[in-house]
N, C-alpha and C positions, 0 to 999 in steps of 0.2 A: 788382365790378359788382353793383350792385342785382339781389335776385329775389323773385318771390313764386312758393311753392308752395301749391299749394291742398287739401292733404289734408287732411280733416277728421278729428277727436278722436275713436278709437272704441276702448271697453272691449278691452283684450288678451285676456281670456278667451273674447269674443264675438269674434272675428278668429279668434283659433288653432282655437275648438274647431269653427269652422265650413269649415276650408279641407279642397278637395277633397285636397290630399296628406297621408298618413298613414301608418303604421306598415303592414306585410303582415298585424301580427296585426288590426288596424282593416278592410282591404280585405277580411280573410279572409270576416265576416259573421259572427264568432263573437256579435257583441253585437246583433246583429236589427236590428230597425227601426231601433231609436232609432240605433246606429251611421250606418246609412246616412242619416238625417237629419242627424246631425252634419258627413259629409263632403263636404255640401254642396257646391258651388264659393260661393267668392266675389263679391258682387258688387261691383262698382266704385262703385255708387252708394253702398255707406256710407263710402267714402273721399274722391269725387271729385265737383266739381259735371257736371252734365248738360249739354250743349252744346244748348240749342234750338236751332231754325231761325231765325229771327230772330238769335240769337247768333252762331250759322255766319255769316249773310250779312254779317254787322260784319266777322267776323276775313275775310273771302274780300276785305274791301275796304281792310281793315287792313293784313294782312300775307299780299297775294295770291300769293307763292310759295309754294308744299307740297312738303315733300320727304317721302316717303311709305314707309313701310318695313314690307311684311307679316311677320308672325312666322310665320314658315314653317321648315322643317328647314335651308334653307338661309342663314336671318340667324340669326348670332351675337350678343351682347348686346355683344361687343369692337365690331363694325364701325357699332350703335347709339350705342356712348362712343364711337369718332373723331368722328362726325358732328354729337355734340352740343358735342365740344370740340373744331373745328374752326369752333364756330357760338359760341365762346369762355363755353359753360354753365357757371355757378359751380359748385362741389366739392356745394351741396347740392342741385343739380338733377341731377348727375349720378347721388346717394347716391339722388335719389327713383326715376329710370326703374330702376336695382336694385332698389330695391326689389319695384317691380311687376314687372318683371321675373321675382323669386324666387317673389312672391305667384300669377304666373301671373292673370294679371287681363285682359288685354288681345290681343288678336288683331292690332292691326297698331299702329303708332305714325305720330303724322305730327310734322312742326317746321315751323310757319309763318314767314314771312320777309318781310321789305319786298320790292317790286320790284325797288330800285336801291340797295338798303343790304344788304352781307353779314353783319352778326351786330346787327343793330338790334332790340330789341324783338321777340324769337323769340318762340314760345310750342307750348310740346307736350304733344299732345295724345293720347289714347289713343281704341283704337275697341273697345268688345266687340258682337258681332253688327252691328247697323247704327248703333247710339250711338254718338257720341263725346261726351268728357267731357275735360274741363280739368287740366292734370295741374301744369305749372309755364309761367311768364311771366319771362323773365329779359333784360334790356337798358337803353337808356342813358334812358327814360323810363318808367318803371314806371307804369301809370294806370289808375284806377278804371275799370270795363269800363263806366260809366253816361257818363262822361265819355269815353271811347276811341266810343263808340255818337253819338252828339252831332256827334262830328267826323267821322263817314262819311256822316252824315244833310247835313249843311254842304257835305262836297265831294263829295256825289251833286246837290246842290242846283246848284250851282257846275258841276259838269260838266254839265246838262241844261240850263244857263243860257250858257253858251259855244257849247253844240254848236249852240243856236238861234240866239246871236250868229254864229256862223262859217256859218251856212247861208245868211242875210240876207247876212252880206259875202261869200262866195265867187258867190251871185245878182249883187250889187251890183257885185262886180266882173270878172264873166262881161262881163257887160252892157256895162260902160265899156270893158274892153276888145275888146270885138268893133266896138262906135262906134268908137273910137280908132283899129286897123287898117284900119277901112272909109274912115275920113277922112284916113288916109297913103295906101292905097293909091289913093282916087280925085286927091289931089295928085298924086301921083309918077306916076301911069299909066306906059306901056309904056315911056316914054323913062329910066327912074332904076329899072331892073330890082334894082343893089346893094340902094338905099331900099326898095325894096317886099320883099327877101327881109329884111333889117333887119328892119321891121315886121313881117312874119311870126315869126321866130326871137324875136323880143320879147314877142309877145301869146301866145306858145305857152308860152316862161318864163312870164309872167303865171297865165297858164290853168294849168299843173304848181305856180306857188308857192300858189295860193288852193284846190288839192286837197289840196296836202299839209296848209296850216290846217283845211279839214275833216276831217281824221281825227285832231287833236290834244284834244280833250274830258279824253280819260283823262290826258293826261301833265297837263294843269290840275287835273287830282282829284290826283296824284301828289305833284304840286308844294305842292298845297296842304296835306299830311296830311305829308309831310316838312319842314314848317315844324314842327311837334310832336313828332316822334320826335327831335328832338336838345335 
């Protein structure tokens, strides 16, 4: 399975001598200042790109399921690898969340996910403080995030374009159907009581099938964004 990891190129020396874990004789303060400048924490931006708001709002339309996992005392980095290989993550996506994992970089992790597809076009992401950041993309369509950005622009477009059209015909066909029962029941009047509950039970289906089309917008965005994920 295709993947792309997004970690970026950074000097080993500028990594090791800046991580917050160190030796007892480093924590001790035997080496002053300078020591405690060097044991820094980490930050994830010299690894990982930055998630904007604009980019959030792609992937929330992308891959609207979140499965969200705080790093608390009580999540293990074991029940993180079922969930990511249960989400069928290649062997180098699994090596990358160890890794940060070990680096200690990250406060919570999420795995994005299609609506109606279980291991399509994941993507996981890390949070430190309120940031989230990009961590690996791994599934059966691998795509440029300019191009993935394009396609929710299309079927945001597309859904605000239905939801109008299905507002005019659920009107459109309120309306006929309310004429329609008014012009059986004044045929049938009191003598054809079956025919007038007929028409009733008829125009009530009618009225329930043109609600349920009104509230269909999203499954037309869905429709339309899983033509591309396979």
């Amino acid at each position: 399975m295709e993947a792309m990891v997004y970690r970026k190129s950074v000097a080993p020396a500028r990594t090791e001598g800046r991580h917050v874990r160190g030796t007892p004789e480093d924590r001790s303060g035997a080496w002053g200042p300078s020591s405690a400048k060097e044991m820094r924490p980490l930050s994830p931006v010299l690894f990982y790109p930055m998630v904007t708001e604009p980019e959030m709002v792609t992937w929330t339309h992308w891959l609207p399921t979140a499965i969200v996992c705080e790093r608390t005392g009580a999540l293990s980095p074991s029940e993180m690898t079922q969930t990511l290989t249960r989400l069928k993550a290649p062997p180098e996506v699994l090596e990358e969340f160890t890794w940060t994992w070990m680096m200690d970089l990250f406060e919570a992790y999420a795995v994005r996910t299609p609506v109606r597809r279980d291991a399509r076009d994941p993507l996981l992401l890390g949070r430190c403080g309120e940031q989230w950041y990009r961590l690996a993309l791994w599934g059966e369509s691998v795509r440029p995030l300019e191009e993935i950005t394009a396609l929710v622009h299309q079927s945001l477009a597309l859904r605000a374009r239905v939801a109008r059209w299905r507002i005019w015909l659920g009107l459109g066909g309120t309306l006929a159907g309310l004429a329609l029962i008014a012009w059986v029941g004044s045929r049938l009047g009191e003598d054809h009581p079956f025919g007038t509950s007929l028409a009733v039970t008829w125009g009530s289906m009618l009225l329930a099938c043109l609600w349920m089309l009104l509230k269909t917008p999203e499954n037309c965005q869905h429709d339309f964004l899983d033509r591309y994920r396979c």
